[in-house]
C-alpha positions in Angstrom: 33.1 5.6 14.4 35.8 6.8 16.4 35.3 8.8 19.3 35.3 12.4 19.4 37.7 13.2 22.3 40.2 11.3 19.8 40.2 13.8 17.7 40.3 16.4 20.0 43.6 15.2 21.7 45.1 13.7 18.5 44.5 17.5 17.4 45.9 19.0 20.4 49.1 17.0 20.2 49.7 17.6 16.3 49.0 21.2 17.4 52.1 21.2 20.2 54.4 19.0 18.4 53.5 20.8 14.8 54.3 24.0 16.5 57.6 23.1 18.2 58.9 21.8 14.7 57.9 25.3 13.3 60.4 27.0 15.5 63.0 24.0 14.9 62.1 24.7 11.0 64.1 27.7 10.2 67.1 26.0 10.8 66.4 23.2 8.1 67.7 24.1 4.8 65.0 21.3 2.6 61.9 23.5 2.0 59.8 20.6 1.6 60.3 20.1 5.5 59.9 23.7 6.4 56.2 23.4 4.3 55.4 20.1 6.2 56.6 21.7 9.5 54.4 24.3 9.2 51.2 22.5 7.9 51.1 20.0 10.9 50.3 22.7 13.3 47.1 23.6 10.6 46.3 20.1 10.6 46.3 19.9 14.6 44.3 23.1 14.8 41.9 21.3 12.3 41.1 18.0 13.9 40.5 20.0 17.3 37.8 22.0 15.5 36.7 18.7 13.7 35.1 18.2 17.3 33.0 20.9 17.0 32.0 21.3 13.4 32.9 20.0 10.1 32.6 23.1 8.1 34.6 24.9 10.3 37.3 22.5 10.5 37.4 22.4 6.5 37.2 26.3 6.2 39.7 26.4 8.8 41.8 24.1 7.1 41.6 25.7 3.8 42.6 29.2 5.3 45.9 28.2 7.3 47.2 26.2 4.1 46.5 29.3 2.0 48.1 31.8 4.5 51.1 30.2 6.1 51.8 28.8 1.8 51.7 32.6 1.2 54.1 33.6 4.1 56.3 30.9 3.1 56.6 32.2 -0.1 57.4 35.7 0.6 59.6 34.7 3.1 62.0 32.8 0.4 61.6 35.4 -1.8 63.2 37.9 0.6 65.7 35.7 1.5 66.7 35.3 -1.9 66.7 38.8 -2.6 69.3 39.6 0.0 71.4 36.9 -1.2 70.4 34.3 1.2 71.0 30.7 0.4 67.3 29.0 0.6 
């Protein structure tokens, strides 16, 4: 089994580099790369807790997928009710 601090600093650079691309992201104009740029930083966040405890990692996991997929959403549908290109 791999060791734990793996994780942990895996984690912790998905986290950094996950975040920086969501603030590069709103330039992009592919949603599919705006979705992934957001759910690296989720998946960062997770392995760090992975460390700590599985269910919390999963649970944690599970809530930043559904949250950010919601923002996400209401963020394109504003946009396109301005008149935005998406």
């Amino acid at each position: 089994m791999l060791e734990l601090s793996l994780w942990f600093y895996t984690g912790c650079f998905l986290a950094i580099v996950g975040s920086l691309a969501t603030v590069w992201g709103p330039g992009v104009k592919d949603p599919i790369v705006r979705t992934l740029n957001t759910e690296i930083p989720s998946i960062g966040v997770s392995l760090i807790l992975l460390t700590y405890n599985h269910t919390l990692a999963l649970l944690t996991f599970m809530a930043t997928s559904v949250i950010i997929s919601l923002i996400l959403l209401r963020a394109i549908t504003r946009l396109e009710e301005i008149g935005t290109k998406v």
